[in-house]
N, CA, C and O of each residue as an XYZ file, in Angstrom:
532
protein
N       0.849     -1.171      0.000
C       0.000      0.000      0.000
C       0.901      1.242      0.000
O       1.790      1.207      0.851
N       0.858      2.212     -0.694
C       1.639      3.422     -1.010
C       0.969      4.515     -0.173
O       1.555      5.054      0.766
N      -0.612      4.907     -0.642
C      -1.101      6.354      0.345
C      -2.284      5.460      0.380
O      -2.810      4.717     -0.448
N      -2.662      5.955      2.297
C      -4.081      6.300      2.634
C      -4.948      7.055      1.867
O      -4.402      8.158      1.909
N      -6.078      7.198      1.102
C      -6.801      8.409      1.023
C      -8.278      7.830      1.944
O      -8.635      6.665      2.117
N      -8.996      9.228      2.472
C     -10.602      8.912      3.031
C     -10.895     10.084      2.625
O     -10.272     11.144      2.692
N     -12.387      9.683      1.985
C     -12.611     10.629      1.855
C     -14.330     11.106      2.087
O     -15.256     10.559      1.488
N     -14.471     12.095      2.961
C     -15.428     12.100      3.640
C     -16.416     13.011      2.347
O     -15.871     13.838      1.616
N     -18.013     12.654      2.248
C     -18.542     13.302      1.457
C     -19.255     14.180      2.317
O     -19.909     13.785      3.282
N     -19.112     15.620      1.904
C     -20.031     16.527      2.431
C     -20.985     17.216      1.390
O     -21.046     17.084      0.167
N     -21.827     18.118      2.401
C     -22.567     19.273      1.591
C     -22.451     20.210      0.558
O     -22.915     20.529     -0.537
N     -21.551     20.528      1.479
C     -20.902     22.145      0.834
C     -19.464     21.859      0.972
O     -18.900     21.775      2.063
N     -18.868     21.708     -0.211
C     -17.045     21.643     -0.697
C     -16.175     22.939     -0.136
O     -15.085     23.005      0.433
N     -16.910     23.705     -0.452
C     -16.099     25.045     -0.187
C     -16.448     25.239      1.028
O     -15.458     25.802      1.495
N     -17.355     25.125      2.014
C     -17.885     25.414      3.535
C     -16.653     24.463      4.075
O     -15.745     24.994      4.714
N     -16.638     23.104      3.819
C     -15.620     22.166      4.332
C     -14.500     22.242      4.188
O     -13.886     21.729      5.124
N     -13.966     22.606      3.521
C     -12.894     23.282      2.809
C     -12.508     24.203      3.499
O     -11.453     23.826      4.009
N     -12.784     25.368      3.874
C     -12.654     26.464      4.915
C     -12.580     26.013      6.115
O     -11.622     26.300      6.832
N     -13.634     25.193      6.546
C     -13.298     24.377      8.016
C     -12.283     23.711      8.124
O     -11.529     24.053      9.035
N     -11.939     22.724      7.404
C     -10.242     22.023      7.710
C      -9.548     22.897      7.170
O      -8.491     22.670      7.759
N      -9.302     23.823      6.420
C      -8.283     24.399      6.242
C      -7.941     25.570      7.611
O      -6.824     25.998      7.900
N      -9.037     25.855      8.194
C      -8.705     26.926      9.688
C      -8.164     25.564     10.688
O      -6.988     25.414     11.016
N      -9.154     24.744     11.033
C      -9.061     23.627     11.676
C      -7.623     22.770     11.781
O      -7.213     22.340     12.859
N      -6.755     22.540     10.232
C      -5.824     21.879     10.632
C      -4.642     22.706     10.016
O      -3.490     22.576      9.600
N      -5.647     23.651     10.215
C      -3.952     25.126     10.174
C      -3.240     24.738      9.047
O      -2.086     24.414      9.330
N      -3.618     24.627      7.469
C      -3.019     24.132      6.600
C      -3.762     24.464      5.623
O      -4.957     24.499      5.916
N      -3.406     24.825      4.151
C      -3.748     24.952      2.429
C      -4.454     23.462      2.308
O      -4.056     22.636      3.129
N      -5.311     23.101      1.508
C      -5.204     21.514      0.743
C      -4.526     21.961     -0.316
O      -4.441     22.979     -1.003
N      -3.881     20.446     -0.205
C      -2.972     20.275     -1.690
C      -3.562     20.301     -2.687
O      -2.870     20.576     -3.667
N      -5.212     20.019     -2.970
C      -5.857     19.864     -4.232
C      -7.283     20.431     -3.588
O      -8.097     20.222     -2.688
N      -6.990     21.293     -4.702
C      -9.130     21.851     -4.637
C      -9.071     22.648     -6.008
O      -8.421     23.556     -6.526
N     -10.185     21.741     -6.314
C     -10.381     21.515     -7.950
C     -12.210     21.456     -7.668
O     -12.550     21.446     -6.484
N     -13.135     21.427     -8.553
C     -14.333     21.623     -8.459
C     -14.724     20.056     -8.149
O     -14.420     19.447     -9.175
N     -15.274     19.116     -7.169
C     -15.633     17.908     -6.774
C     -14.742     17.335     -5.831
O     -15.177     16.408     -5.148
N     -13.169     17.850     -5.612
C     -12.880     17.295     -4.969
C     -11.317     18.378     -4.049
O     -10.595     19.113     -4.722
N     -11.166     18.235     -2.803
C     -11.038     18.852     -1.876
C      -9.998     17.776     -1.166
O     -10.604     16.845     -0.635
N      -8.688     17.717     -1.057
C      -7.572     17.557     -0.419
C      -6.399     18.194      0.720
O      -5.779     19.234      0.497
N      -6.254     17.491      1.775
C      -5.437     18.074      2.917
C      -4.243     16.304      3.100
O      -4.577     15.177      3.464
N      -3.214     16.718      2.761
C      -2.215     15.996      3.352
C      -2.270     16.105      4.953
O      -2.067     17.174      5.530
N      -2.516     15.098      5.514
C      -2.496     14.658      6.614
C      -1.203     13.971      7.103
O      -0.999     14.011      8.316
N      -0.338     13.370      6.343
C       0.769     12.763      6.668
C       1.185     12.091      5.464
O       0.257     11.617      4.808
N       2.489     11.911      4.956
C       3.647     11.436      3.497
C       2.159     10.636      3.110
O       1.735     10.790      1.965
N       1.343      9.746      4.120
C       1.409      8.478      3.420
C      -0.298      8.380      3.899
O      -0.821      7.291      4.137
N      -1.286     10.110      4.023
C      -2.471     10.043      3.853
C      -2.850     11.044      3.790
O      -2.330     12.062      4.245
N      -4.270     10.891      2.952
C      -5.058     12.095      2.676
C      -6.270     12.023      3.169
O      -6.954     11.003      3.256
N      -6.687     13.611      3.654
C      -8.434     13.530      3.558
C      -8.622     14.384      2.892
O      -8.197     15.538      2.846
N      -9.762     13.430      1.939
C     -10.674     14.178      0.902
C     -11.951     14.624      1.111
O     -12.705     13.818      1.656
N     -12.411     15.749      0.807
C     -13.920     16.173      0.446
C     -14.085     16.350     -0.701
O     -13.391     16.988     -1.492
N     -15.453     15.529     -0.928
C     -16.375     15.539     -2.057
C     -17.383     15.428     -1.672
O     -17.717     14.590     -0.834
N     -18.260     16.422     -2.304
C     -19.667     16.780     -2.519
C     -19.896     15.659     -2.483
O     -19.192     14.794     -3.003
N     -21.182     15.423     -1.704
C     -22.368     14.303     -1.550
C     -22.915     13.969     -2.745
O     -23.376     12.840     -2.910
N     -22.940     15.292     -4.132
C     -23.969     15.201     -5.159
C     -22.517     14.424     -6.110
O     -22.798     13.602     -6.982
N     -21.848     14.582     -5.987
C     -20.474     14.119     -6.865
C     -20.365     12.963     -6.766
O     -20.165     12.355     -7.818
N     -20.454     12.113     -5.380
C     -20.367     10.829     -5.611
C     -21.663      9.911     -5.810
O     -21.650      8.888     -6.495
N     -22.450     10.254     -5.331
C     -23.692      9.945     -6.298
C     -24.071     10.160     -7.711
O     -24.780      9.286     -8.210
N     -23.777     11.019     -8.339
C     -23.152     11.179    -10.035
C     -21.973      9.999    -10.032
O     -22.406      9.000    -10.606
N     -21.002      9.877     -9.689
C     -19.975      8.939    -10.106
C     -20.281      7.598    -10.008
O     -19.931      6.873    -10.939
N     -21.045      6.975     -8.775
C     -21.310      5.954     -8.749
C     -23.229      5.595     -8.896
O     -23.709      4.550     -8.456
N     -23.806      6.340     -9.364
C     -25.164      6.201     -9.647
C     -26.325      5.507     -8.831
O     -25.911      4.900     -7.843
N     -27.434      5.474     -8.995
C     -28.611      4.220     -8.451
C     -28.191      3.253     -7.027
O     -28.733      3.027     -5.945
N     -26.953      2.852     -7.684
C     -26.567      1.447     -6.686
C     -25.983      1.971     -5.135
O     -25.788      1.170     -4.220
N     -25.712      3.638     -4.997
C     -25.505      3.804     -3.924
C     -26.472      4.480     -3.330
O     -27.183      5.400     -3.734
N     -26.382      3.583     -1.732
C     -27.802      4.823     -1.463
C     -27.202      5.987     -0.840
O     -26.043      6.199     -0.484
N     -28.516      6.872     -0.775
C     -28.327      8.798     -1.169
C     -27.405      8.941      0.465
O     -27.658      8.506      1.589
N     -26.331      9.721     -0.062
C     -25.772     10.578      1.289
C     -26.614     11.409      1.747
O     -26.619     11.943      2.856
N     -27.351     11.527      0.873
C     -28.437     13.012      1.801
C     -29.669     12.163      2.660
O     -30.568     12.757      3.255
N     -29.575     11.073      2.627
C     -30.113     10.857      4.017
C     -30.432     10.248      4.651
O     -31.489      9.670      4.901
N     -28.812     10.345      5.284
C     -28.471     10.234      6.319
C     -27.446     11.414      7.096
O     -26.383     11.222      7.686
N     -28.019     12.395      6.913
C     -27.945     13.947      7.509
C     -28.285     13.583      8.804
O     -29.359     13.075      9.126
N     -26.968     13.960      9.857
C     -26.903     14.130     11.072
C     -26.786     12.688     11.520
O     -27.267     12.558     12.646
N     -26.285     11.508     10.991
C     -26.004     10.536     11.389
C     -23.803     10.531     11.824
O     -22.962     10.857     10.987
N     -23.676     10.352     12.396
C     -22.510     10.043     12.026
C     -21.731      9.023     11.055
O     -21.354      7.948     11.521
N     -21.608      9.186     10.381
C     -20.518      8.224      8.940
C     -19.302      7.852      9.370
O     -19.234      6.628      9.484
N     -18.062      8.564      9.726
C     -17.390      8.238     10.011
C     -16.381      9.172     11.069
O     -16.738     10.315     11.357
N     -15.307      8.693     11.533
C     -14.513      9.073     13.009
C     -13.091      9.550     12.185
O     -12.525      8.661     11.548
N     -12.615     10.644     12.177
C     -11.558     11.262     11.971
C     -10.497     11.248     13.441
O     -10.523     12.061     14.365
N      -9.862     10.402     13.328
C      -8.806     10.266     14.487
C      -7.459     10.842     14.440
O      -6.753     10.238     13.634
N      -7.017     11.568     14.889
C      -5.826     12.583     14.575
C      -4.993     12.702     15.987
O      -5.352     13.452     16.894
N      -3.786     11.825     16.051
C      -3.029     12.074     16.835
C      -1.794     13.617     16.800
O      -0.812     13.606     16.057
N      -2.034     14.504     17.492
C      -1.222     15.762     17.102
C      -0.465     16.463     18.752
O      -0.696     16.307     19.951
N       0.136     16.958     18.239
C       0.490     17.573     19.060
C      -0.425     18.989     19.538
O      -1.063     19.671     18.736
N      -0.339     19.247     20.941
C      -1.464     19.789     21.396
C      -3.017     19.831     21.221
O      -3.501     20.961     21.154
N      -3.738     18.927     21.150
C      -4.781     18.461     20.815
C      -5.667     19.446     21.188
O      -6.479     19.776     20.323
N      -5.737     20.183     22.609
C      -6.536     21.277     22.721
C      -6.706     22.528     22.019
O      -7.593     23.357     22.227
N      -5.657     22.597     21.061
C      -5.337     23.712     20.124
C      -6.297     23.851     18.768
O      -6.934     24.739     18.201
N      -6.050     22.623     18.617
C      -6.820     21.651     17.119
C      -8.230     21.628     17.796
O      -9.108     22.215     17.165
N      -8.518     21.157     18.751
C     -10.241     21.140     19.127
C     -10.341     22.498     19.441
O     -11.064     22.925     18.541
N     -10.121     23.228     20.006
C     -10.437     25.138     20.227
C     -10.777     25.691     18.207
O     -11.776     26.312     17.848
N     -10.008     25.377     17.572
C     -10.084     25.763     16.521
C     -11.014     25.160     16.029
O     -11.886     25.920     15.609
N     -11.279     23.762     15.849
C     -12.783     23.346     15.479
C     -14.078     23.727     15.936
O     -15.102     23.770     15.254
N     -13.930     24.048     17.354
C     -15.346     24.649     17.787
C     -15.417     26.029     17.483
O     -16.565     26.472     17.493
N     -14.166     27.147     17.112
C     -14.403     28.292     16.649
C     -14.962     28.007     15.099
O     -15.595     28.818     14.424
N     -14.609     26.783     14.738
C     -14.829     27.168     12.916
C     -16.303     26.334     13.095
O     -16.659     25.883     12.006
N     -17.193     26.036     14.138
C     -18.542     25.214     13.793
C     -18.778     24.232     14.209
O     -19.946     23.926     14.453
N     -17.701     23.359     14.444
C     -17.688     22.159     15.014
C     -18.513     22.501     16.053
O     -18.481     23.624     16.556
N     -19.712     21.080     16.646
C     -20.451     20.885     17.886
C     -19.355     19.733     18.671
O     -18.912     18.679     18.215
N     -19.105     20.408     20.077
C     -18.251     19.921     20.532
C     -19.202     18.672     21.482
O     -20.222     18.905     22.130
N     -18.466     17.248     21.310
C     -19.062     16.007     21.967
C     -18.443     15.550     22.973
O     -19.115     14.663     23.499
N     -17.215     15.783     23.636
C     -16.622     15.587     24.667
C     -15.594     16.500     24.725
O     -15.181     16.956     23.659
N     -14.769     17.092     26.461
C     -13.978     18.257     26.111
C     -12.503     17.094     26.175
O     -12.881     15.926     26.263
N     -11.084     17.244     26.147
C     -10.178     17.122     26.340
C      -9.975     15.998     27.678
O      -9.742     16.505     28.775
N     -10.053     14.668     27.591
C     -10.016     14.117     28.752
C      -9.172     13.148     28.487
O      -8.887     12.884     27.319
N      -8.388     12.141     30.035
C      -8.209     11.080     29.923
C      -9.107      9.917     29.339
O     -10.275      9.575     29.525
N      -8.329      9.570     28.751
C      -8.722      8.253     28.111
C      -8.426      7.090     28.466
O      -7.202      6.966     28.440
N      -9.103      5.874     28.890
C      -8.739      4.577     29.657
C      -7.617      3.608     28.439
O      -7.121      2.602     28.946
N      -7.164      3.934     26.652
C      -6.521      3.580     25.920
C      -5.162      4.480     26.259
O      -4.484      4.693     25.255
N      -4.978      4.681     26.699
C      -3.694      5.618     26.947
C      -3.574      6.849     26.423
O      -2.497      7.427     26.278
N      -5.125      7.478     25.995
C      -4.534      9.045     25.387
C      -5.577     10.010     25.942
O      -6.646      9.790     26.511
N      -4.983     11.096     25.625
C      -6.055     12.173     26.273
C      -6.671     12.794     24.591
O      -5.962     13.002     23.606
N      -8.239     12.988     24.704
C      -8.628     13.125     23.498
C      -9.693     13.893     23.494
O     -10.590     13.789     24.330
N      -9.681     14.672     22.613
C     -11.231     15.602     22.819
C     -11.876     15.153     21.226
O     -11.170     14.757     20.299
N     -13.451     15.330     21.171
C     -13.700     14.682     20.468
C     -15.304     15.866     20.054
O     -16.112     16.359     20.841
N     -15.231     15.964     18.607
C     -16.154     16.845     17.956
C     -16.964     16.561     17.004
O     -16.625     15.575     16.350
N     -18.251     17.250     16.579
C     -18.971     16.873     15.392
C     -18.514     18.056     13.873
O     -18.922     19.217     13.831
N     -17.573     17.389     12.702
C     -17.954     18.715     12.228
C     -19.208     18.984     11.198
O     -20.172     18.233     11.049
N     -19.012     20.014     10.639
C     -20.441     20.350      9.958
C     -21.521     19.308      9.552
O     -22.684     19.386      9.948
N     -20.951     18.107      8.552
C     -21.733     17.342      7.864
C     -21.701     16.202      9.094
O     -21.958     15.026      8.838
N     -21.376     16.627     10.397
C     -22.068     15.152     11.728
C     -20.973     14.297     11.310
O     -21.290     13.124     11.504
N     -19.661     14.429     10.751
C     -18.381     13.158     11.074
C     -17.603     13.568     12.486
O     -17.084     14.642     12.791
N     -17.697     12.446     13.164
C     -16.875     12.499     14.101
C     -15.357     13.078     14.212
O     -14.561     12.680     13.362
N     -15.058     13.684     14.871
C     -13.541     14.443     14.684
C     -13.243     14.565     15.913
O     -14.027     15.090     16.704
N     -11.703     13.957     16.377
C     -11.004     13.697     17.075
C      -9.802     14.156     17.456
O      -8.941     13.775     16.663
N      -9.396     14.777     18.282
C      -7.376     15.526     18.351
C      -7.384     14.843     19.585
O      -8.191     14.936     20.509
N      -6.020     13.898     19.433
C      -6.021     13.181     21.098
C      -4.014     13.592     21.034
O      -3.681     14.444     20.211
N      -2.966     12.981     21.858
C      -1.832     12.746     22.203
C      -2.477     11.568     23.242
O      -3.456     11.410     23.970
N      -0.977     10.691     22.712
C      -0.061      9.681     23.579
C       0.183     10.091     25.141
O       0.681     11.206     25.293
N      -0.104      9.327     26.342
C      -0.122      9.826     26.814
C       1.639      9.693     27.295
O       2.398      8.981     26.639
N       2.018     10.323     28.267
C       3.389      9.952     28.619
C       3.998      8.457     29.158
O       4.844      7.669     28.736
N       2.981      8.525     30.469
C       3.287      7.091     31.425
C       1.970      6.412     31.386
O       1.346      7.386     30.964
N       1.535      5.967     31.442
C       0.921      4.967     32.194
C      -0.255      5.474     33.601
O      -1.445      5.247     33.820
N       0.613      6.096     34.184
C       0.119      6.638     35.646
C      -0.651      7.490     35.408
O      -1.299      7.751     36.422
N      -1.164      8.577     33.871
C      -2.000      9.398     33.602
C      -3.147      9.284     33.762
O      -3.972     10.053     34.255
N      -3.305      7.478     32.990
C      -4.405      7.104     32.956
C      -5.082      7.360     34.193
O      -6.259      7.028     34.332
């Protein structure tokens, strides 16, 4: 396997787009009309694409992203440094915040958010020892 890509389908490309780009303090490498890129690390990407884009690409046989509005789809897990920094910035850019900054019984401290289109979003750190827990 060479690169990760995920790629989360939203609403609005350019609304999402603005949110991870304040959110993970970074340009995407690609934003082109359907599709919306942020290097996350050498060896992954997250993508946004319009909900209406991949339903055009893959037709009939998938059922509609639109609804299941306000379900959660999927969990964006992001180990970073200062995690409270990265969640402060998501709840300024919209994010509904679902838990604040806590120990975690897996060894990390993690705060954990909804962004716009209801995907789970996550900024945790490693914890040091053991004894945090």
């Amino acid at each position: 396997m060479h690169k990760a890509h995920f790629i989360f389908y939203v609403k609005d490309q350019a609304g999402s787009t603005a949110f991870y780009t304040r959110v993970l303090n970074r340009e995407p490498s690609l934003h082109v009309p359907g599709m919306t890129e942020f290097h996350l690390s050498a060896d992954c990407i997250l993508g946004l694409m319009p909900r209406t884009g991949i339903k055009h690409l893959l037709g009939a046989r998938l059922p509609d992203p639109e609804e299941g509005n306000g379900v959660p789809r999927a969990e964006l897990y992001l180990l970073v440094d200062e995690p409270q920094t990265y969640h402060e910035r998501a709840l300024a850019a919209g994010a509904t915040e679902l838990s604040e900054l806590t120990v975690r019984d897996w060894g990390h401290r993690a705060a954990y958010s909804l962004d716009p289109d209801g995907h789970v979003l996550v900024f945790a750190e490693l914890l040091e020892s053991a004894e945090e827990i």
